[in-house]
C-alpha positions as CSV (number, residue, x, y, z in Angstrom):
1,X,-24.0,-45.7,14.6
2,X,-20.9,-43.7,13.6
3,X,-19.1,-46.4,12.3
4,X,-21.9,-48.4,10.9
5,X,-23.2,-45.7,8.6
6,X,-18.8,-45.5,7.4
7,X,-19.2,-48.9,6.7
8,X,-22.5,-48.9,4.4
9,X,-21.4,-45.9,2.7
10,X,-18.2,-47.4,2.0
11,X,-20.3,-50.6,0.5
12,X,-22.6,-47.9,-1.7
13,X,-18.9,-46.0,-3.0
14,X,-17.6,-49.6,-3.5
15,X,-20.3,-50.9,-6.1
16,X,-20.6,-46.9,-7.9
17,X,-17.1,-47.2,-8.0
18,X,-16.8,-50.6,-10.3
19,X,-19.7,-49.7,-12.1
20,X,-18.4,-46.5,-13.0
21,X,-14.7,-46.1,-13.2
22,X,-11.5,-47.4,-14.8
23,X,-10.1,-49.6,-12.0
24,X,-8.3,-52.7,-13.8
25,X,-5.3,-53.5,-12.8
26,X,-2.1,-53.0,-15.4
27,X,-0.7,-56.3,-14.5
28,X,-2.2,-59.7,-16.9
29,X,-3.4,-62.4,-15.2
30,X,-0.9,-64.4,-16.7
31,X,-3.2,-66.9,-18.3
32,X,-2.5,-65.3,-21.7
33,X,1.1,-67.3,-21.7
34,X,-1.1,-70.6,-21.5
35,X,-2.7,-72.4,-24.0
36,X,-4.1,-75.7,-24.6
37,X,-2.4,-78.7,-26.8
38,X,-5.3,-78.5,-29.9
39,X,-6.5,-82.1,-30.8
40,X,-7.9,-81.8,-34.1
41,X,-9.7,-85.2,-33.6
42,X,-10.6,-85.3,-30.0
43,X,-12.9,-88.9,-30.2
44,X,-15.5,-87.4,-27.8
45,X,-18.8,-85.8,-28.0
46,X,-19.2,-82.0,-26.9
47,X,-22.7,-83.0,-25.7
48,X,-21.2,-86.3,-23.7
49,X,-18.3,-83.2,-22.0
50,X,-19.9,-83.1,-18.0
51,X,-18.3,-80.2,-15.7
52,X,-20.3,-80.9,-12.7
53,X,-18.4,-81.8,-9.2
54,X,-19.0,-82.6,-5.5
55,X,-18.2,-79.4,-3.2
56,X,-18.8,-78.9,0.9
57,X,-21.0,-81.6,0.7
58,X,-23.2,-80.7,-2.4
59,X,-22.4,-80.4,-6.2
60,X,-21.3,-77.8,-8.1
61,X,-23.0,-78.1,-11.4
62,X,-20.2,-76.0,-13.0
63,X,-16.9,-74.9,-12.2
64,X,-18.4,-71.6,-11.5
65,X,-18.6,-69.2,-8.3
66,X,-20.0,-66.0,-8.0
67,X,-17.4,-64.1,-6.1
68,X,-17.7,-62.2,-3.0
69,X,-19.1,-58.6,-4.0
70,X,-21.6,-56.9,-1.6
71,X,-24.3,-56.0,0.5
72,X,-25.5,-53.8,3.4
73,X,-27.4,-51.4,1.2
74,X,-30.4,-51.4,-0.8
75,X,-28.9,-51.6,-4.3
76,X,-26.4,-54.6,-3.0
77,X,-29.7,-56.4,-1.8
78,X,-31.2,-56.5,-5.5
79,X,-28.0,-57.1,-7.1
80,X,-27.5,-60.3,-4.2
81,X,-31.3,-61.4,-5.0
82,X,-30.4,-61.4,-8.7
83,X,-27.2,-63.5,-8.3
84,X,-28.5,-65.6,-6.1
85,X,-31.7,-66.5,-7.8
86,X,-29.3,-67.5,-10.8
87,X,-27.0,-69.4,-8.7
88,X,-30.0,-71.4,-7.6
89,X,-30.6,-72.0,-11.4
90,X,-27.6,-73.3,-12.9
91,X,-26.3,-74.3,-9.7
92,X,-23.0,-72.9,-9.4
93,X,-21.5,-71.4,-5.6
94,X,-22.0,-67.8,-4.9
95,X,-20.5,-65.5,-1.9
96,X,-21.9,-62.0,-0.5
97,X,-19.9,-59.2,0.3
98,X,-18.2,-58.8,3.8
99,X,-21.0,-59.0,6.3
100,X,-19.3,-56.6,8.4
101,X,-22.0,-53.9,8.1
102,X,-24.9,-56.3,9.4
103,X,-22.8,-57.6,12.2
104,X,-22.5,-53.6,13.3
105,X,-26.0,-52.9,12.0
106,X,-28.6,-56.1,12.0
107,X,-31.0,-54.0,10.3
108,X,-28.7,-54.2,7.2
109,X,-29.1,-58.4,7.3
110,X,-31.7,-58.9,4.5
111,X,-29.7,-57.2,1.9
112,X,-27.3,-60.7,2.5
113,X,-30.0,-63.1,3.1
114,X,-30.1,-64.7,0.3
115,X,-31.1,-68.6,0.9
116,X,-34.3,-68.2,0.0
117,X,-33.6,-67.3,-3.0
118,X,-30.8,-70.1,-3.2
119,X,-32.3,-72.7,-1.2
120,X,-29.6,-75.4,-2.9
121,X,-26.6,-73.2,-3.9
122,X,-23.9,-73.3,-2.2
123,X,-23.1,-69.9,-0.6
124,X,-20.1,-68.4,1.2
125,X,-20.4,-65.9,4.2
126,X,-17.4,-63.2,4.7
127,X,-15.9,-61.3,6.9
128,X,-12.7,-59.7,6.5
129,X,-9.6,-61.6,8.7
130,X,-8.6,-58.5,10.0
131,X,-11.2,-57.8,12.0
132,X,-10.5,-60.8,14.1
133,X,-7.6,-58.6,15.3
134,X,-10.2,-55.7,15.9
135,X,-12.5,-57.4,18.7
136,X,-14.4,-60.1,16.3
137,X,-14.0,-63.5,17.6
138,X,-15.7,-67.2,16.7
139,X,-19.2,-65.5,17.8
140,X,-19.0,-62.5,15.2
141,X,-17.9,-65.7,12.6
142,X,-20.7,-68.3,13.6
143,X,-23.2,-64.8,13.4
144,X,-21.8,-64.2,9.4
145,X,-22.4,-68.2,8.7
146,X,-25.7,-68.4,10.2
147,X,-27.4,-64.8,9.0
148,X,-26.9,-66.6,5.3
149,X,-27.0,-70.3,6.0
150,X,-24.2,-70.6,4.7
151,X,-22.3,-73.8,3.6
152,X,-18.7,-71.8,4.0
153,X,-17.0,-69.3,5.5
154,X,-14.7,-66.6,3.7
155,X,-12.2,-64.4,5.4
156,X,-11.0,-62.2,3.1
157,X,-7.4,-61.1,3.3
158,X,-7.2,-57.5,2.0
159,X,-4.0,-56.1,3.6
160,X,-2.9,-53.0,0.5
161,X,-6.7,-52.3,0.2
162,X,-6.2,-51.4,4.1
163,X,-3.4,-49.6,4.3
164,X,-4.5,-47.0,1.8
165,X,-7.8,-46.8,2.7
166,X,-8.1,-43.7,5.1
167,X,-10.0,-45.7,7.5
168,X,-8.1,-48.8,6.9
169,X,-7.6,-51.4,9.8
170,X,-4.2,-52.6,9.7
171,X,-2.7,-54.6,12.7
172,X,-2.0,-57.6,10.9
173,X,0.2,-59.0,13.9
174,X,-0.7,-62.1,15.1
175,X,-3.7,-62.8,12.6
176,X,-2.9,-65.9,11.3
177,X,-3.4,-68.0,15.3
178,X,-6.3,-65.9,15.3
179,X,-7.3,-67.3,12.0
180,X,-6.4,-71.2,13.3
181,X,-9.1,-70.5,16.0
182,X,-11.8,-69.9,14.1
183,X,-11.2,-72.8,11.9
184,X,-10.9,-74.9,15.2
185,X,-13.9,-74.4,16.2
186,X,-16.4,-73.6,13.1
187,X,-18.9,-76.2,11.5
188,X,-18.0,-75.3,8.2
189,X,-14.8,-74.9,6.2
190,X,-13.3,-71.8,6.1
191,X,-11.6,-70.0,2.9
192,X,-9.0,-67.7,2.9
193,X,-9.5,-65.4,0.1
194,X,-7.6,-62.4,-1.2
195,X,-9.1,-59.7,-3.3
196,X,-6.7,-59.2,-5.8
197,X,-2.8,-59.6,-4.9
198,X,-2.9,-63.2,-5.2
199,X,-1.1,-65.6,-2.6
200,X,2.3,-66.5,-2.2
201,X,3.6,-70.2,-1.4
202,X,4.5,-69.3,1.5
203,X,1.1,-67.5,3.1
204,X,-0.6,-70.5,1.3
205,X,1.2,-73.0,3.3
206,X,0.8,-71.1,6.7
207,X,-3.1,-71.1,5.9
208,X,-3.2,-74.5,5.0
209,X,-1.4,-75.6,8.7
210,X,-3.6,-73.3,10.3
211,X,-6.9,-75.3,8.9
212,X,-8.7,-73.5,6.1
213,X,-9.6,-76.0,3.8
214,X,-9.2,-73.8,0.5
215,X,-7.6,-70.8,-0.7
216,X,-9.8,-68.2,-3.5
217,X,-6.2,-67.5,-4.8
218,X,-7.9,-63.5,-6.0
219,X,-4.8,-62.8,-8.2
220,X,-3.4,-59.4,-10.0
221,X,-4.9,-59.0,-13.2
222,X,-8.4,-57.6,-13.1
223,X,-10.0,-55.1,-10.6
224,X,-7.8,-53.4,-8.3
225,X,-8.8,-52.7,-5.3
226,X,-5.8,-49.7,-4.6
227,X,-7.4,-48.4,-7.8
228,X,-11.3,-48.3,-6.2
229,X,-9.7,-46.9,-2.8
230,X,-7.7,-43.9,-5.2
231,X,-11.6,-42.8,-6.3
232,X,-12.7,-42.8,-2.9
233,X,-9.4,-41.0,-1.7
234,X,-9.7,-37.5,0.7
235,X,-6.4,-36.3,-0.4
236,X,-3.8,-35.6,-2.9
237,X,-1.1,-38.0,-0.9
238,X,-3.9,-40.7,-0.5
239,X,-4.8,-40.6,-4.1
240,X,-0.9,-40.8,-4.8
241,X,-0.6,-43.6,-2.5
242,X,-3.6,-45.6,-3.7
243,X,-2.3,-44.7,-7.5
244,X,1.1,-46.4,-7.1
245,X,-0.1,-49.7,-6.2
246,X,-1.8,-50.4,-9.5
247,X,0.8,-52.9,-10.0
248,X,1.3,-54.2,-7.1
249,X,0.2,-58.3,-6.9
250,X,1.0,-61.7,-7.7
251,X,-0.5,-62.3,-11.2
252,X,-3.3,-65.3,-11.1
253,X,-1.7,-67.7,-12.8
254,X,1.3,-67.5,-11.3
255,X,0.0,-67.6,-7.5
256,X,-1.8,-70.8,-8.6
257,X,1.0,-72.9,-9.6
258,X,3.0,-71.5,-6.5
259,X,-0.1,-72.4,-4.0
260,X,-0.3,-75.6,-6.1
261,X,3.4,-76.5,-5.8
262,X,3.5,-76.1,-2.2
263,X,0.4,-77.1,-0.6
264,X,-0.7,-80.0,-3.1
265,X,-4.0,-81.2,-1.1
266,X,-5.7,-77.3,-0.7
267,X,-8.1,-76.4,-2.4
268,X,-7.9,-73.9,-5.0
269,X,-10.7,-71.4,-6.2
270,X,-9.1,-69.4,-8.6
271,X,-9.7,-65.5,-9.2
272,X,-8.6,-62.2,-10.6
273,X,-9.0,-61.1,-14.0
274,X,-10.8,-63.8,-15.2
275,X,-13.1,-62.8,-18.3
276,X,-13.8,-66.2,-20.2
277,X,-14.4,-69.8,-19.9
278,X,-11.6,-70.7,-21.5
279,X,-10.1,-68.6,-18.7
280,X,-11.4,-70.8,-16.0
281,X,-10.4,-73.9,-17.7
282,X,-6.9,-72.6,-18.3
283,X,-6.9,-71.9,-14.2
284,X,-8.4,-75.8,-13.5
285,X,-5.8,-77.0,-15.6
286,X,-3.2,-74.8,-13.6
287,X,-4.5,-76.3,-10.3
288,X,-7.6,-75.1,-9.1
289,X,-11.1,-76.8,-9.0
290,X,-13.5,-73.9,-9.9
291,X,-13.4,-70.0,-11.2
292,X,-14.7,-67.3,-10.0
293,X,-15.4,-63.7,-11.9
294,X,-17.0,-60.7,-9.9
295,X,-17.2,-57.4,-12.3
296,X,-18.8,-59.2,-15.3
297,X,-21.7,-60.9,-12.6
298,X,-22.4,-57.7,-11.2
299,X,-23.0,-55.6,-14.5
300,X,-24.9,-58.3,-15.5
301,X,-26.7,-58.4,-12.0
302,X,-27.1,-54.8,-11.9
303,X,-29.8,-55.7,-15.0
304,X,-31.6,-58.9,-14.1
305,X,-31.0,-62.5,-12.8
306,X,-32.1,-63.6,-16.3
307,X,-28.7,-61.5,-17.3
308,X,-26.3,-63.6,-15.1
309,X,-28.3,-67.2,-16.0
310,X,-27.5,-66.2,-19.7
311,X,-23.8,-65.3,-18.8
312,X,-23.2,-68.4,-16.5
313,X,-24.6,-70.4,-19.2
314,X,-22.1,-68.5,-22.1
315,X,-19.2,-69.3,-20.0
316,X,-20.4,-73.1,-19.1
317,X,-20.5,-73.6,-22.7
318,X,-17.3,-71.7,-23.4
319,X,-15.7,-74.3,-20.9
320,X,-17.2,-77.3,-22.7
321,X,-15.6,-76.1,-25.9
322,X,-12.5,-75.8,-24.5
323,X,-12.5,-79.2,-23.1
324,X,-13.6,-80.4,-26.8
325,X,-10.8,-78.8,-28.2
326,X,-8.1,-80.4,-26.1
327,X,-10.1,-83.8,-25.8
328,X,-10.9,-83.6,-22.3
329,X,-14.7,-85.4,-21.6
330,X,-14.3,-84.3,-17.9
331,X,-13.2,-82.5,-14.9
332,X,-11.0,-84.8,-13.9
333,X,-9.2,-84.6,-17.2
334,X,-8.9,-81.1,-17.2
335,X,-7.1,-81.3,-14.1
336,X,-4.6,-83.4,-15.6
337,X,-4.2,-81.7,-18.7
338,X,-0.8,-80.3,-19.8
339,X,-1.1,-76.2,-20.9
340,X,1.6,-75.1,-23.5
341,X,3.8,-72.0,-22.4
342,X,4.0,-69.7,-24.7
């Protein structure tokens, strides 16, 4: 019970934390450097511009997901409720928080039991890959997927956020056959997702032979998660340690051309640091298929689901104009469309 009660209170600093604090990273996303070719006369209509695509077997109404954020405590269950319950509305994917702290605790379950709320959004379970290394196995996996009915898997890959957290779990050794199990044997597709360093070419590629279907690249460029771990540090040489990581990371944009270069048929989610809609369609033009944002859902979620339906439309729209601007009608051509460096 020990351990379980760590693990909520962990959850509860986690979400005070963001809410609270300064805890962006210094680093840029890199997305600033990119910009679209303008087309003064782009022969389309804004209102013919479509943004919808098929994902895990169901459609994504907008290049959209609400990233992984929380759970296992009352507060995480309203803000989950709220993001779910505009998911289900406009359609876009969602993930909960690392369902570590039901797995321990099963009494903590309903704050992540969404799909009621979401009965046709598609939502991603998480656990964090490490703990595969730490007595999980496919069981503890198929448990995560099947507590939220979930049409994905996520195993988050947090390795700095461990190794300056005081209770931080970090044998990485040997994770990545671990890793290949799992997707062996699951029904669903797994993601590899970081939470804010980004992903080399290199990891990418390992991934990608070891089955997960896409990477959440979770570049360097908005929260950092050495930064939250710093407020929750017990000492003056954890605080230090924590501190001098701030930046530490592969930037977004540049971990998704690398992951794009090297592993061509992945898919991509991209995140970290993305604040607009011209963000996301700067990353889709970059490589990936979809964005994802986490801080600017959850203050909006921390207010109402009618907050984060009015934000996912903004930034739907915000996409569209984009798209207008550099006479792109769909999807498909904003995956083909050439950015200018700057």
């Amino acid at each position: 019970m020990k351990k379980v009660t760590k693990t909520s209170s962990r959850k509860a600093d986690h979400i005070r934390i963001n809410l609270e604090e300064e805890v962006s990273s210094r680093l840029t996303t890199g997305l600033e450097r990119y910009s679209f070719v303008h087309e003064a006369l782009p022969e389309i209509n804004l209102s013919d511009i479509t943004i919808s695509q098929p994902l895990f077997g169901k459609t994504l109404h907008s290049p959209l997901i609400i990233s992984s954020m929380t759970g296992g405590t009352e507060e995480a269950r309203k803000i989950n409720l709220n993001l779910a319950q505009a998911a289900e509305r406009t359609g876009i994917a969602m993930g909960v928080g690392s369902q570590r702290a039901a797995i321990e605790n099963p009494s903590l379950a309903p704050s992540f039991q969404i799909r009621s709320a979401a009965p046709t959004a598609i939502l991603f379970a998480n656990l964090g890959a490490i703990q595969l290394n730490y007595g999980y196995s496919l069981d503890e996996c198929k448990q995560a997927v099947d507590m939220i009915e979930a049409d994905a898997l996520i195993l988050h890959l947090n390795s700095i956020q461990e190794a300056v957290q005081p209770e931080g779990d970090t044998n990485f050794k040997g994770l990545l056959s671990r890793i290949a199990e799992v997707c062996s044997k699951i029904s669903v597709p797994v993601i590899a997702k970081e939470v804010g360093w980004g992903f080399s070419a290199k990891t990418a590629r390992a991934l990608f032979e070891a089955g997960i279907t896409a990477i959440d690249i979770a570049g360097a460029g908005g929260t950092s998660w050495s930064q939250v771990e710093m407020y929750r540090a017990k000492t003056p040489a954890q605080k230090r340690l924590a501190e001098i990581f701030i930046d530490w990371g592969i930037p977004t944009a540049e971990s998704i051309i690398q992951v794009r270069e090297e592993v061509p048929d992945l898919i991509i989610f991209a995140s970290g640091g993305l604040r607009s809609g011209m963000d996301i369609a700067k990353t889709i033009a970059l490589g990936a298929i979809a964005g994802g944002m986490a801080s600017p859902f959850l203050k909006a979620a921390v207010e109402s689901s009618e907050h984060v339906i009015n934000l996912i439309n903004e930034l739907s729209h915000q996409i569209k104009v984009s798209m207008f601007g550099a006479g792109l009608e769909t999807l498909d051509a904003l995956k083909q469309a050439i950015l200018i460096k700057r």
